[in-house]
N, C-alpha and C positions, 0 to 999 in steps of 0.2 A: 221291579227287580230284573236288572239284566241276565242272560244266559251265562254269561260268566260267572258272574257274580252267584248266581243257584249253584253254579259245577263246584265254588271254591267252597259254599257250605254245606256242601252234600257231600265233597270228602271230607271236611272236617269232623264232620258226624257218626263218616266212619271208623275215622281213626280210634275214637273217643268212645262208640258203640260198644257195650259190653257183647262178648259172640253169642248170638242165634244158637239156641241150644235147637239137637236135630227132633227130639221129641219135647213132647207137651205134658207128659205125664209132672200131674204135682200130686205130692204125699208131704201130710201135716205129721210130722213124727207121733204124733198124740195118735193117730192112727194105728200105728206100729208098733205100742206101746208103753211110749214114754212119759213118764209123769214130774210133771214139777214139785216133787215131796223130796222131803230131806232125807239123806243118805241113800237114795236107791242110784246104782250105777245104770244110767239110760242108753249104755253105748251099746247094748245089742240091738236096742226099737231104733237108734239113729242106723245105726249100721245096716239093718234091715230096710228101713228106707232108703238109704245110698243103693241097694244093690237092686230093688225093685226097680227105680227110677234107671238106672243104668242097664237091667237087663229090659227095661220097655222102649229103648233107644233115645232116652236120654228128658231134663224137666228139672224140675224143682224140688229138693227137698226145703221146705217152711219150719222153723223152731219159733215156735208161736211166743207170744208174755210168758215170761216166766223164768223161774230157776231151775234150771235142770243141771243136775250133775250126772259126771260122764267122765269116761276114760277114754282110749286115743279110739279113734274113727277114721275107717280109711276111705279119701272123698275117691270115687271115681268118672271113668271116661262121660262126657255128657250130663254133666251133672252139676247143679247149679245150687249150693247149701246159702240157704237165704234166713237170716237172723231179724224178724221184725222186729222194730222199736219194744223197748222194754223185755228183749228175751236176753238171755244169760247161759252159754253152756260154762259147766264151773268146770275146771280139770278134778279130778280126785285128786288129794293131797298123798299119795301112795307111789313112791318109786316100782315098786314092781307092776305095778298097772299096767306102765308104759314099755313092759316087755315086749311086748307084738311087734310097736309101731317100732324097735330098732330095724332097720332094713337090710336086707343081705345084698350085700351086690359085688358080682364078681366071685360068690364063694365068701364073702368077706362080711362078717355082720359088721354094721353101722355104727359108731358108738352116740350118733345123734337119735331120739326119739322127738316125737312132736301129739299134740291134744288131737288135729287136725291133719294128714298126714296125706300125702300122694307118691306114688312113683309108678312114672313114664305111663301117664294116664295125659290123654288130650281134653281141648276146651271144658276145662274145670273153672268153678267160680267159689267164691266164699264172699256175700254181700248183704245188704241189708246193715241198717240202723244201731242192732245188739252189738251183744260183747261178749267176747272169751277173756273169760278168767281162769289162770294157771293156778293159783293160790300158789305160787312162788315163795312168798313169804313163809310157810309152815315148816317148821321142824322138821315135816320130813324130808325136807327137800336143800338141808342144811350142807354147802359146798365144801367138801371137801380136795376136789381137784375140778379140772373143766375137760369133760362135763360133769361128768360124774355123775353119768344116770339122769340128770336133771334133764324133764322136757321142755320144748318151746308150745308154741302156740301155733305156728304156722308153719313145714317141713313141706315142701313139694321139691322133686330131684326126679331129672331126666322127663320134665313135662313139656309138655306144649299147649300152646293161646291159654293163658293164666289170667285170670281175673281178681282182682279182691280188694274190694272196697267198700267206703264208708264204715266200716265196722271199728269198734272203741275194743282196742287187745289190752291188756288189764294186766299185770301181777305173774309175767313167766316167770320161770325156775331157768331157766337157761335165756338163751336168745330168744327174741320174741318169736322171730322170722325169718325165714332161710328158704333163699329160692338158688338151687343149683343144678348146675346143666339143662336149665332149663332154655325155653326158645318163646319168644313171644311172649313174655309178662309184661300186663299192666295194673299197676297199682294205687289208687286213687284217694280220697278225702277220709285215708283214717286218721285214728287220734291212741296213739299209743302213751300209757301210762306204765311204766317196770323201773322202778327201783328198790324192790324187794331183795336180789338176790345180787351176786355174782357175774357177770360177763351178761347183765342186763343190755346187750345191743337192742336197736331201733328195727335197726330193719337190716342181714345183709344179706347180699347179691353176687350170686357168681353164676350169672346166666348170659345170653345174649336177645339182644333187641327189647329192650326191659326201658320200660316210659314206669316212673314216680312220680306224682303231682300232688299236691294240696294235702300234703297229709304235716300234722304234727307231731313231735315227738318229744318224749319228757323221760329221758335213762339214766339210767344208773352207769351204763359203760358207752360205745360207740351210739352216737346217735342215729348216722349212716354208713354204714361201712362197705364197700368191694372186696370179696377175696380175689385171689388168681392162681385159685390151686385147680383149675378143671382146665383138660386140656383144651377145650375150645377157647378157650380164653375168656375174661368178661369184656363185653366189646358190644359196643354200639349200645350204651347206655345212657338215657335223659333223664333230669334229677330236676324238677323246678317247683316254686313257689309251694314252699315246706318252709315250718320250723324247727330246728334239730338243736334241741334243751342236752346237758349231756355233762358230768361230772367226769367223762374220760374226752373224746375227741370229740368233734362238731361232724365234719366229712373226710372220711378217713378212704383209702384206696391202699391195703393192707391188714393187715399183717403176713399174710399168707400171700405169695408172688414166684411160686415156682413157675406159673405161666404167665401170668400178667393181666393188662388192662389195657385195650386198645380202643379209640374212639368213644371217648367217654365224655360228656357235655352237663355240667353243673350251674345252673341259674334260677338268681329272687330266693337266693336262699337267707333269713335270721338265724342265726345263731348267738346261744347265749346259755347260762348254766343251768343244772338242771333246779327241779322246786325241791328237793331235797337233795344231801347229801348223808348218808347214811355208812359211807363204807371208807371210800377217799380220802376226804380231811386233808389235802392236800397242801394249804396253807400252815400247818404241823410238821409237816413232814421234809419241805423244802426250803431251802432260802430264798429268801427275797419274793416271796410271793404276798403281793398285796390286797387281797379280798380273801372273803374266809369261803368261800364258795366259786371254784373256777372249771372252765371247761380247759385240757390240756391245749390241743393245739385248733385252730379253727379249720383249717384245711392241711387234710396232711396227703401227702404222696407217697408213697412206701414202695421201694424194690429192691428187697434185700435177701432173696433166696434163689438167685438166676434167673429171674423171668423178666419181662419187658414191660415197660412203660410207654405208649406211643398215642399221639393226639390227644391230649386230654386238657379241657380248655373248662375255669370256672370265669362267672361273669358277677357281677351284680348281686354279692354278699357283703353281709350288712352281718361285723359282731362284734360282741362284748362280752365281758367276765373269763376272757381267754388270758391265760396264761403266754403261747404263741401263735398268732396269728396264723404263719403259714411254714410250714414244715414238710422239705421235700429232702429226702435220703434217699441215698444206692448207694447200697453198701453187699456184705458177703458172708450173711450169717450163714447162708450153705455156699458151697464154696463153687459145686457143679452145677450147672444150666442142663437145661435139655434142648437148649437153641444148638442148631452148629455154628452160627455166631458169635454165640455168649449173651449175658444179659444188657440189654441198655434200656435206658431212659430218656426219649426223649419227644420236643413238642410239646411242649406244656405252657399252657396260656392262660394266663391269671390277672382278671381287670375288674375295675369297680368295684374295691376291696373299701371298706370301711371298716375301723377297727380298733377296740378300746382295748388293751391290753394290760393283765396284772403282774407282770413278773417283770426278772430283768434274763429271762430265756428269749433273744430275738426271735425274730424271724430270721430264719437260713434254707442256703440251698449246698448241701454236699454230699457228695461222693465220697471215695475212699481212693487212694493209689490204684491207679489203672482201670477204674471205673470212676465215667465222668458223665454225671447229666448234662445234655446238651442241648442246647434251641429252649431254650426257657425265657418267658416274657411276661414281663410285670409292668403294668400303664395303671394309670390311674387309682394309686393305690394310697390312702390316709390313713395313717397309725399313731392313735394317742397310747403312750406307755407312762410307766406313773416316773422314771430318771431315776438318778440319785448313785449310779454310776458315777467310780473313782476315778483316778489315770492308772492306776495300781490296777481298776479290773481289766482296763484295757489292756492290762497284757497279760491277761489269763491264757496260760495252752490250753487249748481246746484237743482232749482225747479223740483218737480215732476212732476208737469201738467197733471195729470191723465185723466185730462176733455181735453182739449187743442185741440187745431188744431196740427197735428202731421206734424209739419214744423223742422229744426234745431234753428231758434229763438226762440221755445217755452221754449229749453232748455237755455234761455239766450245768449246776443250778443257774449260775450266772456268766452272760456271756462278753467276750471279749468287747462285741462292738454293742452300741445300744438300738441300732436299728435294722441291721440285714448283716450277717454272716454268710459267706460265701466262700466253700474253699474246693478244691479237685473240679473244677465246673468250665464248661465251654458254652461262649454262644450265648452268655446271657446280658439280658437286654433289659434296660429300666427305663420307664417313661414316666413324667410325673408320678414319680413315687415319693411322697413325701412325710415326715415324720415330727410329731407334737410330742412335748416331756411336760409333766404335772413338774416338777424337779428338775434342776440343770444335770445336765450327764457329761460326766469329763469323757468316757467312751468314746473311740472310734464313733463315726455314726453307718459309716459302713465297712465292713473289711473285708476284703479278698486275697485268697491264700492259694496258690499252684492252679491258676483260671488263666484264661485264655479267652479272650474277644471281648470282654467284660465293656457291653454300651452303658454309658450313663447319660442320657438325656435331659433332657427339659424336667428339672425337678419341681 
């Protein structure tokens, strides 16, 4: 082996290296008093362990085989919570449990709580083979608004060098997982199961320098989601070889965009519906939707509360059982930015799209009057939809929804054209994008509305 060739896999080792905790100290929670018997709450012996291991500067807490139940545990600084094959921390099925873990910040209590919780604690890990189980599912945890009390499974805020992998997250009450403000996360070969409950997201992320790999997911709402409500923005984010299952979006970058998303890289991603749909029923509920089990949009881009969209580039996704394929809005559901700019959206790069689609909701790219995504490029893009499109839909107005929930039904169930809608938009660019009908479609096949530069290349 050459000298190069050593140097190029010895950083690669490091990138991927879970961090060198500074101490050695391990403690078996069974040590500290936790027992895997039915109904004892174990979260004072975890908790006790957390702080022993953190005040001996840092190791391993072990949750050996077993079922253990538990209410919320706060992980801390140097401290690495390792779940062996066949252990099970269960959340207590009790909204007021997860009183503690609301966080104060700012003066400000939290209305998020979590099983598993951190704040602005450094090189923390959650790993190992086991599984957190939220019991999400339970009556007591029955949604009446979001959140409503409901916890997740994984809550770390204003952390740094984040680890957490391999571990099987189970049956949240809320989002499974929520990394915000954080710096440094890496996320690896989980396998998340949540469609018990309510706003069942996968995983989401409003942190910066954040690597996601090899994990699978099976939700009930977002299967990956971006916010951009933290002022650092979410930025400098890698998403790759994941499956994201999901009866709402596939990979969403939204809802929340007062600050936005900058530098953001999605590739080797499948997506597809989730194994249940319990809540949705989407098929009921809309026109023209042809499978009784769909994911809303497969890739969506969202900025519609003043904040920005910049470099954000999918590759080499592969999906099916989607309603629409890919779904990019700026729009003005709040109407003030905190840019002295104002809001935009733009650089967004979308290629090696494959993609079955059930509805007759295209794919689209729009803005709103005076806000116009721009520099947007679509290459090698194949879209089978099931047709059946009139000349009568092709001339459906298409509402603005400036205020709206920035969903694809805000733009109406069915759309004017049958393969790409495009309206308020500059600078966009299509390269081999081409599109299959199960059904003949009298629809437009593409249409564009108040655009400017609009390439159409080699189809």
């Amino acid at each position: 082996m050459n000298g190069l060739l050593k140097k190029i896999l010895l950083a690669a080792a490091v990138l991927v290296a879970v961090p060198s905790f500074a101490g050695n100290r391990n403690i078996d929670i069974t040590k500290t008093g936790a027992r895997a018997v039915p109904g004892k709450d174990n979260a004072a012996a975890i908790q006790k362990a957390i702080d022993k291991v953190n005040a001996a500067g840092g190791g391993t807490v072990t949750v050996p085989a077993g079922d253990f139940l538990t209410g919320p545990v706060e992980l801390k600084s140097g401290v690495e919570l390792h779940l062996e094959m066949g252990a099970r921390l269960i959340g207590i099925a009790d909204k007021a449990a997860y009183e503690k873990a609301h966080l104060v910040v700012d003066g400000e209590v939290s209305p998020f709580s979590s099983l598993i919780y951190a704040y602005r604690q450094s090189n923390i890990a959650v790993t190992g083979l086991g599984t957190l189980d939220g019991q999400g599912g339970d009556p007591a945890f029955k949604a009446k608004g979001d959140p409503d009390g409901r916890p997740m499974l994984i809550l770390f805020r204003d952390c740094k060098d984040v680890v957490v992998k391999d571990l099987h997250l189970e049956n949240s009450a809320h989002w499974v997982q929520y990394y915000t403000g954080c710096e440094g996360v890496r996320i690896s070969g989980l396998k998340v199961h949540s469609l018990c409950n309510r706003n069942n997201d996968g995983i989401d992320i409003e942190s910066r320098n954040v690597i996601v790999s090899d994990c699978m997911f099976d939700c009930e709402d977002d299967a990956i989601c971006l916010k951009g409500m933290s002022e650092n923005l979410c930025e400098n984010i890698t998403i790759t070889n994941c499956v994201a299952a999901s009866n709402c979006n596939g990979v969403k970058l939204g809802t929340g965009s007062v600050y936005g998303y900058r530098n953001v890289t999605v590739s080797n991603i499948a997506i597809h519906r989730a194994s249940e749909d319990n809540r949705k029923k989407w098929s009921t509920r809309l026109k023209g939707i042809t499978a009784p089990v769909t994911v809303i949009s497969g890739i969506a881009v969202e900025v519609v509360d003043g904040g920005i969209a910049e470099n954000i580039n999918f590759s080499n996704i592969s999906m099916r059982d989607v309603q629409t394929p890919i779904f990019i809005r700026f729009a003005r559901r709040n109407s003030e930015s905190v840019f002295p700019d104002g809001p935009r959206m733009k650089g967004i790069t979308i290629s090696g799209v494959t993609a079955v689609c059930e509805s007759m909701m295209t794919s689209s790219i729009t803005g709103v009057p005076g806000l116009y995504p721009e520099n947007i490029y679509l290459s090698d893009i194949d879209i089978t939809a099931p047709g059946g499109g009139t000349a009568e839909m092709g001339k459906i107005e298409v509402p603005e929804a400036e205020k709206s929930y920035p969903e694809n039904r805000s733009l109406g169930h069915i759309y004017p054209a049958s393969g790409l809608y495009i309206r308020h938009a500059r600078n966009v660019s299509l390269s081999r994008v081409r599109f299959h009908f199960r059904e003949p479609d009298a629809r437009p096949l593409i249409i564009t509305d108040d655009c400017t530069d609009i390439v159409n290349g080699k189809m």
